[in-house]
N, CA, C and O of each residue as an XYZ file, in Angstrom:
624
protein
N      27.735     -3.984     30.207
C      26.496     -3.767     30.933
C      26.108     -2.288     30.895
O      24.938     -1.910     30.956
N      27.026     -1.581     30.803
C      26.705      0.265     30.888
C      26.369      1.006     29.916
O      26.017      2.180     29.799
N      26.641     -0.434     28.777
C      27.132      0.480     27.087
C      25.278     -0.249     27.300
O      24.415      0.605     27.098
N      24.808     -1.501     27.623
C      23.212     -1.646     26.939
C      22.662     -0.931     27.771
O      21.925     -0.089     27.257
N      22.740     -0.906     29.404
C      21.889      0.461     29.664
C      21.492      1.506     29.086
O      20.318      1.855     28.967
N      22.575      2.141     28.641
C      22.742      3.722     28.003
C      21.670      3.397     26.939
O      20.555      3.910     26.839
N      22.392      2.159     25.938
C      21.777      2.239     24.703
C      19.894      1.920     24.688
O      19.071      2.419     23.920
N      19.699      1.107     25.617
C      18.204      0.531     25.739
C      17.239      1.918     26.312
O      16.109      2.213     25.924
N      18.055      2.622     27.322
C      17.482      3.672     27.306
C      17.203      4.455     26.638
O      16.083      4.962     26.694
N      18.261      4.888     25.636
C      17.986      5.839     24.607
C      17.124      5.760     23.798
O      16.399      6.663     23.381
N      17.153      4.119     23.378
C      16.050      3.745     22.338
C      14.693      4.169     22.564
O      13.988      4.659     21.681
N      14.167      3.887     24.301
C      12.935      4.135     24.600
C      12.219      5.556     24.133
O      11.146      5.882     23.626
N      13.840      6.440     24.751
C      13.132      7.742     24.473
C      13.542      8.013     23.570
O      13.344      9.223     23.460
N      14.254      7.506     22.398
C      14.047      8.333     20.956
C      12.870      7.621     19.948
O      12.305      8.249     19.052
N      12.666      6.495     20.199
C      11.322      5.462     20.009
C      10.215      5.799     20.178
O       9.340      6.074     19.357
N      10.203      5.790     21.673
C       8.651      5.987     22.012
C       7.781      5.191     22.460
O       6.594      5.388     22.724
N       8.724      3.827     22.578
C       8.756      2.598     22.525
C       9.085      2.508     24.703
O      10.003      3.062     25.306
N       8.051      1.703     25.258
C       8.372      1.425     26.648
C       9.362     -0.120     26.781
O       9.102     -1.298     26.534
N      10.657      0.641     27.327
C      11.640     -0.690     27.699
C      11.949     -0.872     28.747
O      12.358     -0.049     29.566
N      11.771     -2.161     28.880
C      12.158     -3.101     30.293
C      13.509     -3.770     30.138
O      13.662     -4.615     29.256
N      14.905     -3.293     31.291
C      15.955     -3.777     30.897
C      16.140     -4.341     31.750
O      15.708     -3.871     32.803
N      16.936     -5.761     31.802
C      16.675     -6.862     33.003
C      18.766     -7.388     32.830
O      19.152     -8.318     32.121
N      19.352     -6.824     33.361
C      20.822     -6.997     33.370
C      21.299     -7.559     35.030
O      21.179     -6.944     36.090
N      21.987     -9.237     34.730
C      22.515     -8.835     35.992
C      23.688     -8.100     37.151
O      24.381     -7.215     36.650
N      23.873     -8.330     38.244
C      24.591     -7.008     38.659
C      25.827     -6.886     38.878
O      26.469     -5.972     39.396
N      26.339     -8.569     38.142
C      27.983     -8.869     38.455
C      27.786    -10.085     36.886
O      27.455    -11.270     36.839
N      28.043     -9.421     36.150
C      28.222    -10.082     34.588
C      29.724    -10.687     34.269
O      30.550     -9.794     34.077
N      30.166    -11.846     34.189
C      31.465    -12.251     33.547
C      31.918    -11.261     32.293
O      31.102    -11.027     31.401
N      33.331    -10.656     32.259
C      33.433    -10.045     31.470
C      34.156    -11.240     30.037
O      34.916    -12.190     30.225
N      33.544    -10.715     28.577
C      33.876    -11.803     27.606
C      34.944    -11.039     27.140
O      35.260     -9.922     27.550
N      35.386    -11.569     26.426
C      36.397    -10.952     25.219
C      35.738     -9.543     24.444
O      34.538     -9.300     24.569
N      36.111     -9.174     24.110
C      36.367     -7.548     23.712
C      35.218     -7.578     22.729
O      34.192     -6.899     22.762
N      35.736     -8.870     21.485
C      34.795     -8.996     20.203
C      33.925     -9.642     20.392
O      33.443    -10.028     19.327
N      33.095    -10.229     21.781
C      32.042    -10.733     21.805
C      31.376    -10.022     22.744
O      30.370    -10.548     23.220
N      31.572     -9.376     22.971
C      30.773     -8.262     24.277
C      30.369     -7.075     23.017
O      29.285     -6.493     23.072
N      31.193     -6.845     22.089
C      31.107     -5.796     21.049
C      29.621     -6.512     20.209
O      28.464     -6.139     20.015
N      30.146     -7.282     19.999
C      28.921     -8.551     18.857
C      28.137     -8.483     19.955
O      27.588     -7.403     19.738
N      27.678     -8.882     21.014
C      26.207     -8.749     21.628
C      25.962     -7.428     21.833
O      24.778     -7.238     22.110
N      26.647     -6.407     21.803
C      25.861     -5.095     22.087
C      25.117     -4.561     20.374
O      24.047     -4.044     20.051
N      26.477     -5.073     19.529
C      25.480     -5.043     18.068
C      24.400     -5.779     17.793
O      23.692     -5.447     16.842
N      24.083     -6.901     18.571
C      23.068     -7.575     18.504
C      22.084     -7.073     18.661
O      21.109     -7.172     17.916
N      22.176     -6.314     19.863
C      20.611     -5.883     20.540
C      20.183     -4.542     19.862
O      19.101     -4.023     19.590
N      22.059     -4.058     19.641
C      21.161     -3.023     18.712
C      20.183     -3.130     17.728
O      19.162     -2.455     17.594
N      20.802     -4.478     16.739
C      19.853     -4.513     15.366
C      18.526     -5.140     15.894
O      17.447     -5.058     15.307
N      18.769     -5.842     17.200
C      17.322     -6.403     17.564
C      16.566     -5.368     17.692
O      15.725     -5.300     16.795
N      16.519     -4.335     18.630
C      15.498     -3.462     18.760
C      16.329     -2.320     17.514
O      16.627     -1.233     18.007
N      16.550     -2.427     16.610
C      16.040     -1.776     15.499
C      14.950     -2.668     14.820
O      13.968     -2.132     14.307
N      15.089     -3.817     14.813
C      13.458     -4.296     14.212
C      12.772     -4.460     14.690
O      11.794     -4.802     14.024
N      12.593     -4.404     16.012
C      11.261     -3.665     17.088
C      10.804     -2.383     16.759
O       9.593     -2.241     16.932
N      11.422     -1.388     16.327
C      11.166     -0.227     15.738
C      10.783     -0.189     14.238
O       9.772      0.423     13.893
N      11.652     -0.898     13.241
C      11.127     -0.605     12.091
C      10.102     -1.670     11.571
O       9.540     -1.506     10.488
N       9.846     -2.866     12.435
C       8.938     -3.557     11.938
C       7.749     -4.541     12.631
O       7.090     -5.373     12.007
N       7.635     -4.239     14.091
C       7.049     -4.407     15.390
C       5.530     -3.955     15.558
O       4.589     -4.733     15.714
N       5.466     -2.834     15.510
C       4.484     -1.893     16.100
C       4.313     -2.181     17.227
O       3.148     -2.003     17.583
N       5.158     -2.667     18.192
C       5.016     -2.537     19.532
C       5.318     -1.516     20.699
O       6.360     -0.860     20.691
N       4.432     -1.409     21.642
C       4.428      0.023     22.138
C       5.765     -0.636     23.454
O       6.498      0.180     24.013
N       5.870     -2.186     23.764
C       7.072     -1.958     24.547
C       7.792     -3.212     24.368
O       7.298     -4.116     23.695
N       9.210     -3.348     25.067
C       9.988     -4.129     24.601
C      10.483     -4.561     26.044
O      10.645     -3.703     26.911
N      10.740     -6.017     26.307
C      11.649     -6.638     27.361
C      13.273     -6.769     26.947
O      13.389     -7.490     25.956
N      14.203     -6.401     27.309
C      15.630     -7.336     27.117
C      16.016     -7.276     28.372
O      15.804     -6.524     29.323
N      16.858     -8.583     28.098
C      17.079     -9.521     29.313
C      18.560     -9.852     28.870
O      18.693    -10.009     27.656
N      19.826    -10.001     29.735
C      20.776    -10.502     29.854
C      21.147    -11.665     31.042
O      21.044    -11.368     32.232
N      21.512    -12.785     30.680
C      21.509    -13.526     31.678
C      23.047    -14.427     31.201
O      23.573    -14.784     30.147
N      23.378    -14.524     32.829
C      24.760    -15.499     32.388
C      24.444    -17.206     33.310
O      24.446    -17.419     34.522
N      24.171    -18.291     32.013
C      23.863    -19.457     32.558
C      24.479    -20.662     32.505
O      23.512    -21.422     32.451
N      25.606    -21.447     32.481
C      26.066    -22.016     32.414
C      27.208    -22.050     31.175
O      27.434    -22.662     30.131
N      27.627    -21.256     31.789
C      29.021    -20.930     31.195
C      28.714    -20.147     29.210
O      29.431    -20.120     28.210
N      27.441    -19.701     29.483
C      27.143    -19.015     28.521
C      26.439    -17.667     28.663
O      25.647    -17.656     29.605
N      26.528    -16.444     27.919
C      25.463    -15.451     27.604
C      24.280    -15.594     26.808
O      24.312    -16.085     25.679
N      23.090    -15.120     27.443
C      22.301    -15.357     26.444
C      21.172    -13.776     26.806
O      20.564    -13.536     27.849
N      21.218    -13.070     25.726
C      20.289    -12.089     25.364
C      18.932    -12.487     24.748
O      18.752    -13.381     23.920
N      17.659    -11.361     25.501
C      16.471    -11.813     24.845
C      16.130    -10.257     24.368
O      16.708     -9.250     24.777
N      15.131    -10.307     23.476
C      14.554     -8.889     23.371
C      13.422     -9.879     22.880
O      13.423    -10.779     22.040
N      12.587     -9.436     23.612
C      10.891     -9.832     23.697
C      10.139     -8.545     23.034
O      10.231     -7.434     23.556
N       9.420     -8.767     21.895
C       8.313     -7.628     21.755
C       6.885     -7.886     21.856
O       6.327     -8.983     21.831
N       6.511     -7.049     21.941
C       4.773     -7.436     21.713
C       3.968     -7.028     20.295
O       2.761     -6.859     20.121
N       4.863     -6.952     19.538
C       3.795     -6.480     18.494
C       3.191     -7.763     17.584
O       2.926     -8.876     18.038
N       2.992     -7.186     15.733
C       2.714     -8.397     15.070
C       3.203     -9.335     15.085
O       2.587    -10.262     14.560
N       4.442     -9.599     15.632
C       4.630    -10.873     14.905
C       5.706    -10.725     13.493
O       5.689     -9.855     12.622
N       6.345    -11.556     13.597
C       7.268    -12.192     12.086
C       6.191    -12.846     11.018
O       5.689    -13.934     11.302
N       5.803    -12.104      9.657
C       4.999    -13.095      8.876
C       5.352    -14.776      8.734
O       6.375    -15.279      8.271
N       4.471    -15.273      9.143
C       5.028    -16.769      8.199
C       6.299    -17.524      7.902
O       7.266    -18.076      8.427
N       5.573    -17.139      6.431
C       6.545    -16.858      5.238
C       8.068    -16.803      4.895
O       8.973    -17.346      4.262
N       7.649    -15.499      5.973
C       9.369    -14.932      6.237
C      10.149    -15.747      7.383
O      11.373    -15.629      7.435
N       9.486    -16.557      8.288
C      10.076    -17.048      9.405
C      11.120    -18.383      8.711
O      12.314    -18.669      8.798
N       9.522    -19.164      7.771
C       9.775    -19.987      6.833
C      10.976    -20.263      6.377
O      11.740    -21.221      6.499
N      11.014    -19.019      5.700
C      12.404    -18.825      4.790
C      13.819    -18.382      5.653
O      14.952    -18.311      5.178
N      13.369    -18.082      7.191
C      14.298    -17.724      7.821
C      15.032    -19.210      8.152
O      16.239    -19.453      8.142
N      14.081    -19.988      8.404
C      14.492    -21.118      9.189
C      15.254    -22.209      7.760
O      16.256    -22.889      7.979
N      14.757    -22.189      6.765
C      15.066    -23.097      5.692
C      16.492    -22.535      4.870
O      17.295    -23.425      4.587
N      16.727    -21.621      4.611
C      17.838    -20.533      3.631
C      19.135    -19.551      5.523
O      20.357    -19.463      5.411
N      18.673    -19.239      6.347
C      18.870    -18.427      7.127
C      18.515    -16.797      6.689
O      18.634    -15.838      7.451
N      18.110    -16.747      5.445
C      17.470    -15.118      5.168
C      16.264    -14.829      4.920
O      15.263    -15.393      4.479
N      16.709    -13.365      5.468
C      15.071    -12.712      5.910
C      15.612    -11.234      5.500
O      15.030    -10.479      4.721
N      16.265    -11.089      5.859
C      17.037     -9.188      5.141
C      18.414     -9.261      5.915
O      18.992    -10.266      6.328
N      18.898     -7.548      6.028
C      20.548     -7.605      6.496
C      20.387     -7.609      7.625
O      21.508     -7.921      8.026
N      19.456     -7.418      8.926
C      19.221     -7.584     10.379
C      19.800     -8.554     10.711
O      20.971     -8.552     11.090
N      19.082     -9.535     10.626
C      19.071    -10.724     10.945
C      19.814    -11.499     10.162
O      19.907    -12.531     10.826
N      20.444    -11.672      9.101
C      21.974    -12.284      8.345
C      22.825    -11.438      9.080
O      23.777    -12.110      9.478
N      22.936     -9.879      9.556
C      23.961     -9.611      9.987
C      24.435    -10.468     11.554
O      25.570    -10.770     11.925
N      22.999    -10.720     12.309
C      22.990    -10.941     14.083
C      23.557    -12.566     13.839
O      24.251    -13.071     14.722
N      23.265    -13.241     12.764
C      23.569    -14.720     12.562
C      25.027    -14.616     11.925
O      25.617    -15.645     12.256
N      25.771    -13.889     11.230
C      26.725    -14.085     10.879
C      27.580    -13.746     12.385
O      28.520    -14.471     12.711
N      27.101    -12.442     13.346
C      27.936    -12.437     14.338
C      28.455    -13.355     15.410
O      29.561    -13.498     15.930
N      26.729    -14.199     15.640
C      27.059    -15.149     16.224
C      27.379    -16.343     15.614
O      27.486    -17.238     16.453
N      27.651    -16.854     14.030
C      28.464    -17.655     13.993
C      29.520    -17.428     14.187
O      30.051    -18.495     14.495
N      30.621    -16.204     14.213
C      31.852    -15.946     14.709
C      32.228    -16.582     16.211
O      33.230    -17.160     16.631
N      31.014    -16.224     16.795
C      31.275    -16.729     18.065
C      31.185    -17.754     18.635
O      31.466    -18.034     19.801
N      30.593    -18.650     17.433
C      30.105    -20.211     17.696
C      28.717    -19.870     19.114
O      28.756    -20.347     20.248
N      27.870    -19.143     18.680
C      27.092    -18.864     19.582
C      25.483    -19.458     18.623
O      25.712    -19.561     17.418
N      24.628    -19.669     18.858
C      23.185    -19.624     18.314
C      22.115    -18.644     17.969
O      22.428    -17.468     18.151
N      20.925    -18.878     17.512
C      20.099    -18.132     17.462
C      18.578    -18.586     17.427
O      18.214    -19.306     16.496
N      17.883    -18.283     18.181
C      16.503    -18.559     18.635
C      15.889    -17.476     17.932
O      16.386    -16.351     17.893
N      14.487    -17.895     17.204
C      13.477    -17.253     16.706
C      11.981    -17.469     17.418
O      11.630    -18.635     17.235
N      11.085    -16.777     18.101
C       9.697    -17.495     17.943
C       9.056    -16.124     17.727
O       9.491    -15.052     18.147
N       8.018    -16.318     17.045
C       6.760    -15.520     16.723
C       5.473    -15.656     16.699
O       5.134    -16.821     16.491
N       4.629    -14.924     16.830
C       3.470    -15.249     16.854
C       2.255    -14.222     16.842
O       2.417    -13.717     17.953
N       1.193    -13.618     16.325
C       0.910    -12.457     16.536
C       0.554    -11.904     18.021
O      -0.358    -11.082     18.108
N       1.151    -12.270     19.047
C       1.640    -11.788     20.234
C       2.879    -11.299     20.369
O       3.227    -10.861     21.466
N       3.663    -11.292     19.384
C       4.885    -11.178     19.544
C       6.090    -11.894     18.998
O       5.990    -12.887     18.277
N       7.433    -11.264     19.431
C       8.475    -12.015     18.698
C       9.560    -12.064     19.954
O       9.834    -11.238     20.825
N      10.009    -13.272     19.691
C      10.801    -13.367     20.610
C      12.354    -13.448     19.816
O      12.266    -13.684     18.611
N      13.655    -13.291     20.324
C      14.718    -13.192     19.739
C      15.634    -13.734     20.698
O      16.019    -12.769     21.358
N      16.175    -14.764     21.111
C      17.452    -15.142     21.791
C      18.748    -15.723     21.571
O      19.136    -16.888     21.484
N      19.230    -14.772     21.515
C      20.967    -14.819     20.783
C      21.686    -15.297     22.267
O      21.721    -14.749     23.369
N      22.341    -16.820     21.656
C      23.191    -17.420     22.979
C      24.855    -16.964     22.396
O      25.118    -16.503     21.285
N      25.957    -17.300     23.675
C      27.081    -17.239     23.274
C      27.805    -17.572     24.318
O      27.916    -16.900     25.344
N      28.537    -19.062     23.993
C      29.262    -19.524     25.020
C      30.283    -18.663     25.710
O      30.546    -17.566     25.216
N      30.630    -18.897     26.349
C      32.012    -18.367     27.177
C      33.349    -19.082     26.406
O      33.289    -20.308     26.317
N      34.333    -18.532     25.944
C      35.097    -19.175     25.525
C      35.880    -19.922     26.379
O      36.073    -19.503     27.521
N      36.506    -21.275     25.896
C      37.554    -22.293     27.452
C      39.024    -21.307     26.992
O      39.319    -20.488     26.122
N      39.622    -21.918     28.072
C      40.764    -21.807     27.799
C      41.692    -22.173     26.934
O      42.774    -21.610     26.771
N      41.046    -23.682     26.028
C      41.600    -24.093     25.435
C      41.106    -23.216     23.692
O      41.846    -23.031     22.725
N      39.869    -22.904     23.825
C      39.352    -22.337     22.528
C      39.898    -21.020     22.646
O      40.106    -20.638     21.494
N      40.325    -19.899     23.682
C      41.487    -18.687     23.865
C      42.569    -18.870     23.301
O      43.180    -17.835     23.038
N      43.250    -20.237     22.885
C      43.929    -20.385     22.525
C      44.552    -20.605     21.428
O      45.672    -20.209     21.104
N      43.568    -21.462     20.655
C      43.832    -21.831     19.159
C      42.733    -20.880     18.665
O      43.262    -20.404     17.660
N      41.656    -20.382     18.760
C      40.892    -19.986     17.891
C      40.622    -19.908     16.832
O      40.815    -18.938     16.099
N      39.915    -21.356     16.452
C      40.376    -21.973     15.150
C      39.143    -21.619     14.653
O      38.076    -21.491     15.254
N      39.471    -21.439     13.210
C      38.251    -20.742     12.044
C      37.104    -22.005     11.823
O      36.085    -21.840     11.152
N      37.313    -22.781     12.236
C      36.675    -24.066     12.142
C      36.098    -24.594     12.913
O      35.609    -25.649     12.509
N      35.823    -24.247     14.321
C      35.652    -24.770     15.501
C      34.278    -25.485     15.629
O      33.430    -24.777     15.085
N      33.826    -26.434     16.058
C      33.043    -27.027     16.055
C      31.841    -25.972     16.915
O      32.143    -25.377     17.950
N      30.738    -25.902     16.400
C      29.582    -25.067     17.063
C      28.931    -25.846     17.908
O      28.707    -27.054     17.826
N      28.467    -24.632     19.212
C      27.619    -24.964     20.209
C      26.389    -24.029     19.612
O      26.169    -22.902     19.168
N      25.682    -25.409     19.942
C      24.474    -25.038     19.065
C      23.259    -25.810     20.382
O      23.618    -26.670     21.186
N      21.928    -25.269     20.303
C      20.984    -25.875     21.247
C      20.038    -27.281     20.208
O      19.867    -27.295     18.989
N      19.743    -27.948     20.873
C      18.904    -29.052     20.421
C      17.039    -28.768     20.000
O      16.301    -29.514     19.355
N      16.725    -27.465     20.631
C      15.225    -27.249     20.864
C      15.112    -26.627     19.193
O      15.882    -25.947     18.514
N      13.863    -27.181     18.954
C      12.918    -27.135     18.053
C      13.303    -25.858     17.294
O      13.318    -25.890     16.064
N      13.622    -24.707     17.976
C      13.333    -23.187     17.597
C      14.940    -22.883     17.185
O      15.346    -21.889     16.582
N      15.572    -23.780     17.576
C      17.448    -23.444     17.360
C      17.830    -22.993     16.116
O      17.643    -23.973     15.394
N      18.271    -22.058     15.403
C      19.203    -22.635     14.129
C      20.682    -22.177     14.373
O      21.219    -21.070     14.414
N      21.320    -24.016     14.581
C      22.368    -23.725     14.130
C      23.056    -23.113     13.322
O      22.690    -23.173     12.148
N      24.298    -22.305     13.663
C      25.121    -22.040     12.784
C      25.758    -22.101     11.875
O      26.523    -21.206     11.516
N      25.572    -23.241     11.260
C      26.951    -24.014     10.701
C      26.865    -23.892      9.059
O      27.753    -24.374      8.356
């Protein structure tokens, strides 16, 4: 929670970019390599709020909901072309951003939400809580939690 403060702040003011950070105030702590993987997340998220947005501000949001994390970074700018969403949703590539944020959260058996629109882009990277029983074997194979809605792409 202290490491995205710092970092969401910084972005604003080395950006230029107005951010809204929405963290709550008693967060479950995850495992080491998935608290690491969502803070790289948001990094590369609002790096493509910056290099390909033109939006003057940005929402992220951390929320813990049923036995999962789930990060948003909301922008307001153009929009994801088409095209590119297209090909995001059919292949999973679009450049190294976003293959990198999808390869992290397939590690974690976590998801990834896309929407766009020329209002904006929305980005929500989920990630279960691991059981006790998945602490345990952490098997390279593990069956993915994945969401059912329209906008989901599974991992797998």
């Amino acid at each position: 929670v202290s490491a995205a403060r710092w970092y969401v702040q910084g972005f604003g003011r080395r950006s230029g970019i107005s951010t809204n950070l929405e963290l709550p105030e008693h967060l479950t702590r995850l495992p080491r390599g998935a608290e690491t993987a969502l803070f790289r997340i948001l990094q590369e998220a609002l790096t493509n709020v910056h290099r390909h947005s033109g939006s003057r501000a940005v929402d992220v949001r951390v929320v813990e909901s049923d036995a999962k994390v789930i990060l948003t970074v909301k922008d307001y700018g153009m929009g994801v072309p088409r095209e590119v969403l297209d090909r995001f949703w059919k292949t999973g590539n679009t450049g190294v951003g976003l293959a990198g944020i999808r390869e992290r959260l397939k590690e974690l058996r976590g998801f990834l939400e896309l929407e766009s629109n020329l209002d904006g882009t929305l980005l929500r990277a989920t990630i279960p809580f691991p059981s006790a029983e998945t602490k345990e074997r952490e098997a390279p194979n593990a069956v993915l939690v994945h969401d059912e809605s329209p906008h989901a792409l599974p991992l797998d």
